[in-house]
DOROVO-363366 format. One record per residue (C-alpha): residue number from 1; z, y, x; residue in three letters. Coordinates in Angstrom, 3 decimals, padded with zeros to 6 digits. Layout:
<pts>
+-----+----------+----------+----------+------+
| pos |       up |    north |     east | code |
+-----+----------+----------+----------+------+
| NUM |        Z |        Y |        X |  ala |
...
+-----+----------+----------+----------+------+
</pts>
This chain:
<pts>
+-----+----------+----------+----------+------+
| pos |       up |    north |     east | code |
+-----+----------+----------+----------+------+
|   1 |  099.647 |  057.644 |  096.208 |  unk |
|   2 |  098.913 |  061.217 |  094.688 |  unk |
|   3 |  096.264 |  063.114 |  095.191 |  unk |
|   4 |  095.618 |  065.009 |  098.525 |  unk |
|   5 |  094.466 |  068.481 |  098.605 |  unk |
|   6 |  091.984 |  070.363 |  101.285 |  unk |
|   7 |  091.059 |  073.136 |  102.733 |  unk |
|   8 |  087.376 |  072.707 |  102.647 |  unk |
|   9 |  085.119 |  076.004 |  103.607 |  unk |
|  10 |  082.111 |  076.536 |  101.385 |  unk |
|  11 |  078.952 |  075.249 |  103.802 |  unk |
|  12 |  081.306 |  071.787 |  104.365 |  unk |
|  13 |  081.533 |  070.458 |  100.781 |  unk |
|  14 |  078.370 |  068.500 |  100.934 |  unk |
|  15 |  079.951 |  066.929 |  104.119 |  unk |
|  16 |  083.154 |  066.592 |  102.292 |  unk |
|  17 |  081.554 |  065.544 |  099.260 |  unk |
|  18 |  079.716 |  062.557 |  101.232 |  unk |
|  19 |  082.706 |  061.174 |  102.269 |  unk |
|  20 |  085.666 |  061.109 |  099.101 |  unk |
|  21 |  086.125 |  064.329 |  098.429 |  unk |
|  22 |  086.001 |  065.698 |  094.836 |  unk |
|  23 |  086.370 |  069.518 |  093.397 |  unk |
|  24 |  088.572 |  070.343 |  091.177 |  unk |
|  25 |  087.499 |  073.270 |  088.706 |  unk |
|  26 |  090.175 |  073.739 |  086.938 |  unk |
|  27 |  092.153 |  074.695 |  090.150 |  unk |
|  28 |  089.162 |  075.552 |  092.141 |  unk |
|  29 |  090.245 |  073.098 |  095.098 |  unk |
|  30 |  088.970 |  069.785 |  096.969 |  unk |
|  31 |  091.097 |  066.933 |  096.931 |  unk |
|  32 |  091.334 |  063.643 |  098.330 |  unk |
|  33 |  091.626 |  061.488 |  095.054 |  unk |
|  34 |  094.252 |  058.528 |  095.121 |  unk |
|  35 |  091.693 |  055.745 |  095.078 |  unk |
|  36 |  089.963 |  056.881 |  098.297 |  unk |
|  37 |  090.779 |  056.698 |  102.168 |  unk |
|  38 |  092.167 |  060.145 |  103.077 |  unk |
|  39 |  091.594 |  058.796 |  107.139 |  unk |
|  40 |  087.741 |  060.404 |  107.016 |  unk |
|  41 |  088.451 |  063.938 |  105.926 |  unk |
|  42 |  091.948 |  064.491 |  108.105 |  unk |
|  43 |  089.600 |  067.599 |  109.311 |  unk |
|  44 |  090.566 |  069.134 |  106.016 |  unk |
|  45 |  094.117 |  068.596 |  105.841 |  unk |
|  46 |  095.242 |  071.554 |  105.958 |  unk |
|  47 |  097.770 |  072.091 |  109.442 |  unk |
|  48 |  099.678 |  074.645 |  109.905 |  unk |
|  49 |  099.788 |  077.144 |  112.554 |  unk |
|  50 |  102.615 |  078.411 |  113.352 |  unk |
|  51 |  104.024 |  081.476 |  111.293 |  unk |
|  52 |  104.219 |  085.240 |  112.595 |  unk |
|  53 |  105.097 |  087.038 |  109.586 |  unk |
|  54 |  107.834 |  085.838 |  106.957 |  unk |
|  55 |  109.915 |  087.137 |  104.300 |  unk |
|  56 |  112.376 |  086.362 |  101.425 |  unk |
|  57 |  110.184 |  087.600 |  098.866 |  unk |
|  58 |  106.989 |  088.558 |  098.041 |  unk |
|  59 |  104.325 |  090.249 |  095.742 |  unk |
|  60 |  101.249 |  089.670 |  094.520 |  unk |
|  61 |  099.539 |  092.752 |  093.872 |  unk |
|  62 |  096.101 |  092.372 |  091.490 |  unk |
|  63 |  093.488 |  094.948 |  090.776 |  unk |
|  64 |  089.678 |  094.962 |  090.599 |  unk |
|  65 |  086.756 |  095.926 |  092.834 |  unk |
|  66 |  082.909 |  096.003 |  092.331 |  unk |
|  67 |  081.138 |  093.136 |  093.927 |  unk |
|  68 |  078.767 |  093.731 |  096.454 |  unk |
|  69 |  076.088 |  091.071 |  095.107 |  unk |
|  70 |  075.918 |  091.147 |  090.889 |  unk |
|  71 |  078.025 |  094.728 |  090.865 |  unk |
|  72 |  080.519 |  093.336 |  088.426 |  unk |
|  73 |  084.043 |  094.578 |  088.391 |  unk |
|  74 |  085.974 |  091.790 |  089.458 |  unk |
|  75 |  089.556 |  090.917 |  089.862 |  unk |
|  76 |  091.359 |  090.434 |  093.489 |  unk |
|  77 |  094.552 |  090.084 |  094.939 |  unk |
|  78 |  096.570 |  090.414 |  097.853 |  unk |
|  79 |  099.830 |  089.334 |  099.129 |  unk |
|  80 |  102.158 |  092.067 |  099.994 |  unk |
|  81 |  105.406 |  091.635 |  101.705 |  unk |
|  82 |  108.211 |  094.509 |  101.065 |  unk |
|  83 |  110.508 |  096.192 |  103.396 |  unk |
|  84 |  112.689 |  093.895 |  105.569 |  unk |
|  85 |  110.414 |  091.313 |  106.215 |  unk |
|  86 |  110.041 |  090.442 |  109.677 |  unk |
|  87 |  106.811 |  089.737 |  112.486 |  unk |
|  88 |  107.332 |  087.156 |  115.211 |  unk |
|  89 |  106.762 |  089.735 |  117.973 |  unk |
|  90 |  105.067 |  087.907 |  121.673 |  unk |
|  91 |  106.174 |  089.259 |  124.022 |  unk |
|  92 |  104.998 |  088.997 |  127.996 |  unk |
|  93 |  107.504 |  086.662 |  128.929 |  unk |
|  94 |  107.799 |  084.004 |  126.711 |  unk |
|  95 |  111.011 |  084.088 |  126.511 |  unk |
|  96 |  111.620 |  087.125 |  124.946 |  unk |
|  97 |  109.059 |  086.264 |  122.027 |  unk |
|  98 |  111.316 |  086.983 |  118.854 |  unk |
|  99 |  111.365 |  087.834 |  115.247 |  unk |
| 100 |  111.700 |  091.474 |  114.718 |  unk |
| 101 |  112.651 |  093.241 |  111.424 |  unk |
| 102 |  109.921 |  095.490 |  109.662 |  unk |
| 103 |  111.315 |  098.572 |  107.479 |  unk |
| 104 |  108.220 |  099.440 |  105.598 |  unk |
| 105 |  106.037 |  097.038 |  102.669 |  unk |
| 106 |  102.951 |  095.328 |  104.501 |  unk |
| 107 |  100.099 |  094.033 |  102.722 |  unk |
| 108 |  098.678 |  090.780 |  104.682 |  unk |
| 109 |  094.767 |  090.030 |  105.601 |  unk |
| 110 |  093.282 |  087.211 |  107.493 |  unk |
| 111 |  095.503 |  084.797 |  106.088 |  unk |
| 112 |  095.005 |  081.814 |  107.600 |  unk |
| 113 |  096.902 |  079.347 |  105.987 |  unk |
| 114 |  099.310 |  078.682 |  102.862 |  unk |
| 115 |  101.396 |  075.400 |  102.607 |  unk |
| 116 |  100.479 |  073.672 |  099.576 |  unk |
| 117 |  103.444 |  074.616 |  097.153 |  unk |
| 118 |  102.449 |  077.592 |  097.716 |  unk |
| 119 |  099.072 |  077.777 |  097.216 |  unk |
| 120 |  099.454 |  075.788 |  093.877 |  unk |
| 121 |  102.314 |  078.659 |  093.206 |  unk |
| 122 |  098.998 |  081.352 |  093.627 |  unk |
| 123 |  096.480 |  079.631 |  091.717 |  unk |
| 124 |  097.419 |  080.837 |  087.978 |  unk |
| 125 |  097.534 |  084.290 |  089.229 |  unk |
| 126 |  094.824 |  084.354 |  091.699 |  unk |
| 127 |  092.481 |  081.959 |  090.830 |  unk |
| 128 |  089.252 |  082.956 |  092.679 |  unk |
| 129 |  091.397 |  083.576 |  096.243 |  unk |
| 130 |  090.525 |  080.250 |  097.619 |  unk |
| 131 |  089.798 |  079.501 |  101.417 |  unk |
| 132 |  086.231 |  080.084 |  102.461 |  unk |
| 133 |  084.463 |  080.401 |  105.535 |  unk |
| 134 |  083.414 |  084.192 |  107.302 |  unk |
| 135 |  080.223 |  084.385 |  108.910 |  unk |
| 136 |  081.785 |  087.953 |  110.114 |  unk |
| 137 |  085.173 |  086.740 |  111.842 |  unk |
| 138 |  083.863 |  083.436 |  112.367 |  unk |
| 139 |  087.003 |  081.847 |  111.027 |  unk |
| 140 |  088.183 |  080.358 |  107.639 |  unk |
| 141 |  090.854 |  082.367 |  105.797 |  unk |
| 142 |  091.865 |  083.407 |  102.391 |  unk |
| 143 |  089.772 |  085.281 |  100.563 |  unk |
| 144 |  088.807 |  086.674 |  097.257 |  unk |
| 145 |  085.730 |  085.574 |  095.420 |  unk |
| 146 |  083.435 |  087.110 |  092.632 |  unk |
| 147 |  084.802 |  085.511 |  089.110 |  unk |
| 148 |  080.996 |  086.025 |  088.084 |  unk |
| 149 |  079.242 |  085.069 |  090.801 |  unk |
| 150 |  081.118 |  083.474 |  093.405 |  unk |
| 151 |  080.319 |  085.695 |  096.159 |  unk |
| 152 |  082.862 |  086.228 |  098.979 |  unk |
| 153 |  084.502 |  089.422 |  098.824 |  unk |
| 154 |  085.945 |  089.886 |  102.625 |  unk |
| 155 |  089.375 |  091.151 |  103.599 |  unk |
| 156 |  087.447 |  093.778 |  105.311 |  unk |
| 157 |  085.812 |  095.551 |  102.462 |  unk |
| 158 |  088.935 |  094.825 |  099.967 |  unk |
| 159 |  092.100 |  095.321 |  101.741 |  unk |
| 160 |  091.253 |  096.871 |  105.262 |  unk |
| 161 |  088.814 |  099.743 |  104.604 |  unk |
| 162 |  090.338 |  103.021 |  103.728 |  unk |
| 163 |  089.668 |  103.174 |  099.717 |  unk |
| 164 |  089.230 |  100.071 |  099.755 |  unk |
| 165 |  091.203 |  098.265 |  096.520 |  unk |
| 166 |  094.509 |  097.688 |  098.278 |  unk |
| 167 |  094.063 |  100.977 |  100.710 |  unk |
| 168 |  093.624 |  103.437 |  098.202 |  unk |
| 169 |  093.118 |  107.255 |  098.737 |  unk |
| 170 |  094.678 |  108.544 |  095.430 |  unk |
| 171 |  097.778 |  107.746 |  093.277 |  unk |
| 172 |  095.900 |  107.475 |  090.793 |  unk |
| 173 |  093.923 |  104.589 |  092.666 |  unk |
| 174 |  097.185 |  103.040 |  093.448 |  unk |
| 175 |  098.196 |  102.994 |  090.093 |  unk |
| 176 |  095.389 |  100.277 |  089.041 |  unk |
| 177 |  096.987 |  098.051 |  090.999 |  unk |
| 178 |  099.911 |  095.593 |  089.338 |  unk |
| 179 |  102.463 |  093.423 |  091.089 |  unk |
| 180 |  104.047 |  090.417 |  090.398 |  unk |
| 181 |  107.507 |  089.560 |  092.623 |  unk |
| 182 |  107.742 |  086.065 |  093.905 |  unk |
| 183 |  111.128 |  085.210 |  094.380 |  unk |
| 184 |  110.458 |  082.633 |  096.713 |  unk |
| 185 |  110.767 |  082.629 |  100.723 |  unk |
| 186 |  107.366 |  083.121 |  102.228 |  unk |
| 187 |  105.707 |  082.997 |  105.823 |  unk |
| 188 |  102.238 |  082.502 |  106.797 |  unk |
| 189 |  100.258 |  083.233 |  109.981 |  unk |
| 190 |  097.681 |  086.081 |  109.423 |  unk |
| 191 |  095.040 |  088.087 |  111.743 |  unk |
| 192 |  096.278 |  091.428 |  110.266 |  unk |
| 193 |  098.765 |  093.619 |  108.408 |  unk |
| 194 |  098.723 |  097.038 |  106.744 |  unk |
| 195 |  101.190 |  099.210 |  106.506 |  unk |
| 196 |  101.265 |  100.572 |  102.578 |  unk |
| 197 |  102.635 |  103.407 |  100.845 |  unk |
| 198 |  101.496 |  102.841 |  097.085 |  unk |
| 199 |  103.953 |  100.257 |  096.795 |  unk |
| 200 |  106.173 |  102.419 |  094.408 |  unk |
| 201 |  103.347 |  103.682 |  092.765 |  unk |
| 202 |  102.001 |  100.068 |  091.955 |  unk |
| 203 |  102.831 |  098.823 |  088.747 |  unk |
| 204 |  105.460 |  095.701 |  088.849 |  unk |
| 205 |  104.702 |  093.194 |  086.251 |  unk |
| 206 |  107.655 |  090.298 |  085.318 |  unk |
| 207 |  109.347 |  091.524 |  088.518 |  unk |
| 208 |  113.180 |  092.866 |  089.118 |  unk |
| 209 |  111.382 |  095.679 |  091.655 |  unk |
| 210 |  112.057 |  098.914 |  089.657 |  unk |
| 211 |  109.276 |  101.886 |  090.422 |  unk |
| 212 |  112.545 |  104.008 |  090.479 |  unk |
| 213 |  111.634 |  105.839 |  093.583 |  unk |
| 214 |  108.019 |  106.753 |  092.832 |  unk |
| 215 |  106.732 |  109.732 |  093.830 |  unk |
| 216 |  104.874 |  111.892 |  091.588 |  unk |
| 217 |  101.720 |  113.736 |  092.191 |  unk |
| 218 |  099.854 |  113.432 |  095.402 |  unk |
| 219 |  100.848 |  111.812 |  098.100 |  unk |
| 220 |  102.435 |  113.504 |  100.940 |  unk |
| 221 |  100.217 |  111.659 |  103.342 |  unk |
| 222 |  097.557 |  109.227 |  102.402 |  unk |
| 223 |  097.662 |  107.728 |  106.522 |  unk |
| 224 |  097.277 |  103.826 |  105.774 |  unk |
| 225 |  097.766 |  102.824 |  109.250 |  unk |
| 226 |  096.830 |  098.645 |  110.429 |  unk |
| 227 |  099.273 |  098.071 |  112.836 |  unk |
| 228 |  098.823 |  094.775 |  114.362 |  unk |
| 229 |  095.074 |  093.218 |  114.814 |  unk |
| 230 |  095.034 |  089.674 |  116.052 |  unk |
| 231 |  091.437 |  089.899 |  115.322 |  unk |
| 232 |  089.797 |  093.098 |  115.340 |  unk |
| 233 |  086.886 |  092.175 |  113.455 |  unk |
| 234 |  085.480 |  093.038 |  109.637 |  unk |
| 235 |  084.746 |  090.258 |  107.508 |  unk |
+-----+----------+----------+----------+------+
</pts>
């Protein structure tokens, strides 16, 4: 049997530890390894809830940001999903829950869970955006972490805020940030969603997404509006 990855949050690895688990630091993850009953961490398997935002493609847009503990300018990502993706919409009656098509690029925080293809996908390009406990939400989700020092480096304070590294204020801020296309279908389930309007100004890296209609100069309006809030909290 191969080897069984987890979702483990930070203040549970000595738990996790205890009973099998091991880290892997070369891909930053626990594991289950094959020698050892998998039955006593289920907890950590990770289950998926069900999806409310999916798309055919997707980006995953790098840049840095000063961390809040050593001060060091450290790399982070976030997944952004372009126009014509589409958000499960719930409705009052059940029955008229239904996908609904977006026409504007999102960029996704609070994301709760990535199947494990796809997390294995992420890992060369983001590997310090691991899942991690918030003592601020109160729930686990992806997040970015300090390459020096480890320290958690919220949604809140790196994609949410306005000026924060994937809500810039300036072109010129939007233009430190680099993309990399995914040609692969995507969905997830995530607490929040942003819509963006440095997308063209981004820089696309290895991708088949041209820049051909970025603007030049300022932008017209620098409104980065979060549209849907499952949780309304900072982290």
């Amino acid at each position: 049997m191969s080897r069984i990855d987890l979702q483990v949050p930070f203040n549970e690895k000595d738990e996790a530890r205890r009973l099998g688990a091991r880290w892997d630091p070369g891909q930053k993850v626990w594991y289950v390894p094959a020698n050892v009953d998998a039955a006593p961490l289920a907890k950590w398997r990770p289950q998926p809830p069900t999806p409310n935002i999916r798309a055919l493609r997707f980006f995953v847009a790098t840049t840095t940001r000063d961390c809040w503990r050593c001060a060091a300018s450290t790399r982070v990502v976030a997944l952004v999903l372009p126009a014509g993706h589409e958000v499960f919409y719930v409705a009052d009656d059940p029955a008229h829950d239904d996908w609904q098509l977006c026409e504007s690029p999102v960029v996704l925080s609070y994301v709760r869970y990535l199947t494990e293809p796809m997390a294995a996908r992420l890992r060369p390009l983001a590997p310090d955006y691991l899942i991690d406990f918030s003592q601020t939400t109160g729930t686990s989700y992806w997040m970015n972490h300090c390459a020096y020092c480890a320290a958690k480096l919220g949604d809140f304070d790196t994609v949410c805020e306005h000026g924060a590294a994937f809500s810039p204020r300036t072109t010129e801020q939007a233009a430190t940030i680099y993309l990399e296309e995914i040609a692969e279908p995507f969905a997830t389930s995530c607490g929040s969603y942003t819509y963006i309007e440095w997308l063209a100004d981004a820089r696309h890296e290895n991708s088949s997404c041209s820049p051909a209609s970025a603007r030049h100069g300022k932008y017209s309006s620098l409104v980065i509006r979060t549209i849907m809030s499952m949780r309304n909290e900072p982290s």
